[in-house]
N, C-alpha and C positions, 0 to 999 in steps of 0.2 A: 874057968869061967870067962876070963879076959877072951881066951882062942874062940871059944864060942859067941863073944858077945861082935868080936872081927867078923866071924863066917856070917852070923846074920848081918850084919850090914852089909856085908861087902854082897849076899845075896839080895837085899832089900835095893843097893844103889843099882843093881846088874838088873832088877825088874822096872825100875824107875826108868834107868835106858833104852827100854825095851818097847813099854808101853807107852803108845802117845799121850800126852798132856788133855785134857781139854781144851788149853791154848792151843795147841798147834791144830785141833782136830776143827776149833771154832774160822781158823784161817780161811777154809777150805769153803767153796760155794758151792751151790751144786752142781751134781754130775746130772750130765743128760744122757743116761743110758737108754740102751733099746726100748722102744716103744715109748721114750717121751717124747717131749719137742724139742724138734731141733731147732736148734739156731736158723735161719734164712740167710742168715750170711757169709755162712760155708756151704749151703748148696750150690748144685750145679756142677761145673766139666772146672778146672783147673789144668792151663797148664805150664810147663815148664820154661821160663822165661830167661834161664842165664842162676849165676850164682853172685852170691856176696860173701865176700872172704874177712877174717879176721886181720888186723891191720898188720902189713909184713906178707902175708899168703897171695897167691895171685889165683884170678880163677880160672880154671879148666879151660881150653879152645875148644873141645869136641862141645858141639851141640847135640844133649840128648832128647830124644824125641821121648817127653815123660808127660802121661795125661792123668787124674787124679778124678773120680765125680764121685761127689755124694752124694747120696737118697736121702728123703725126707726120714725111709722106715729104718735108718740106722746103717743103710749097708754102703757100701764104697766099689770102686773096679779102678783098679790102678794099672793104669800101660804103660809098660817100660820097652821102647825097642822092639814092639808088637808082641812082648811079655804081659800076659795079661793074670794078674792076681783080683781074686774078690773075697768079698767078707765083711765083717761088722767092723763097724767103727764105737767110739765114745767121744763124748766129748767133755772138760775140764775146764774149769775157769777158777785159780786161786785169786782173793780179793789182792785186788792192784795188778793184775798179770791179764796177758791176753787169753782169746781163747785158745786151748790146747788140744788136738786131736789126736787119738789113738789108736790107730789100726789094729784089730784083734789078733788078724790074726798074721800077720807081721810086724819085725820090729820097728815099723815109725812113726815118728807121730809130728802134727805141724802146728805151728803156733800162725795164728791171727794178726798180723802187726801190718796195722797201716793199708788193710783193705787187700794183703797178698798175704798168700802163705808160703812160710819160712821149714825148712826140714833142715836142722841142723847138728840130726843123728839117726844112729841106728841101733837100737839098742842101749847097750852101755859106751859103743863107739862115737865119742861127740867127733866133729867132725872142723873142720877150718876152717871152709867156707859151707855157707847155706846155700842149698838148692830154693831157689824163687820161684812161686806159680803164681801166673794172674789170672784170675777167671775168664774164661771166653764165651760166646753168647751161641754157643752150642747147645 
């Protein structure tokens, strides 16, 4: 009885962990996925303005030539180096956090801070220094 009354808890706390809270799920603002509205203050051309590194890291010399635009209708074209990727984006805003953007279908995504956006990963690769974009009137 005891071994049994282990396994169910020990199943019970292993579903607890698993499943979000309604606190954590109430954190959360909304998403503005495809075909809502977007934000107005991440449209347009972005581009790549230099980096900001974590204190100790210093940033890069090579200047890359990196353009970023967003559409109204959700979608993005990111230029790397006359690499050019497109696709849908999202957007995220947890309460107290900047906006968060999501490229669908690549791994980055950029936070909203201070009127530029910050790209300070890839994926699960965080990164050391942030890549900085500021809008241009392209």
């Amino acid at each position: 009885m005891v071994r049994r009354t282990v396994m169910i808890a020990g199943a019970l706390a292993l579903a607890v962990s698993i499943i979000p809270s309604a606190a954590a799920r109430s954190v959360r603002a909304p998403s503005f996925e495809e075909g809502a509205v977007v934000p107005d203050e991440i449209l347009g051309t972005w581009k790549m303005v230099g980096e900001r590194c974590e204190e100790g890291e210093a940033p890069g010399t090579k200047q890359v030539d990196a353009r970023i635009r967003f559409e109204r209708d959700s979608r993005y074209e990111l230029t790397v180096e006359g690499w050019i990727s497109r696709g849908s984006y999202r957007v995220e805003q947890l309460l107290d956090s900047p906006l968060s953007i999501r490229l669908g279908d690549v791994p980055y995504e950029f936070d909203l801070v201070d009127g530029r956006l910050e790209n300070w990963s890839e994926g699960d690769a965080v990164f050391l220094c942030g890549r900085i974009f500021e809008r241009t009137n392209e």
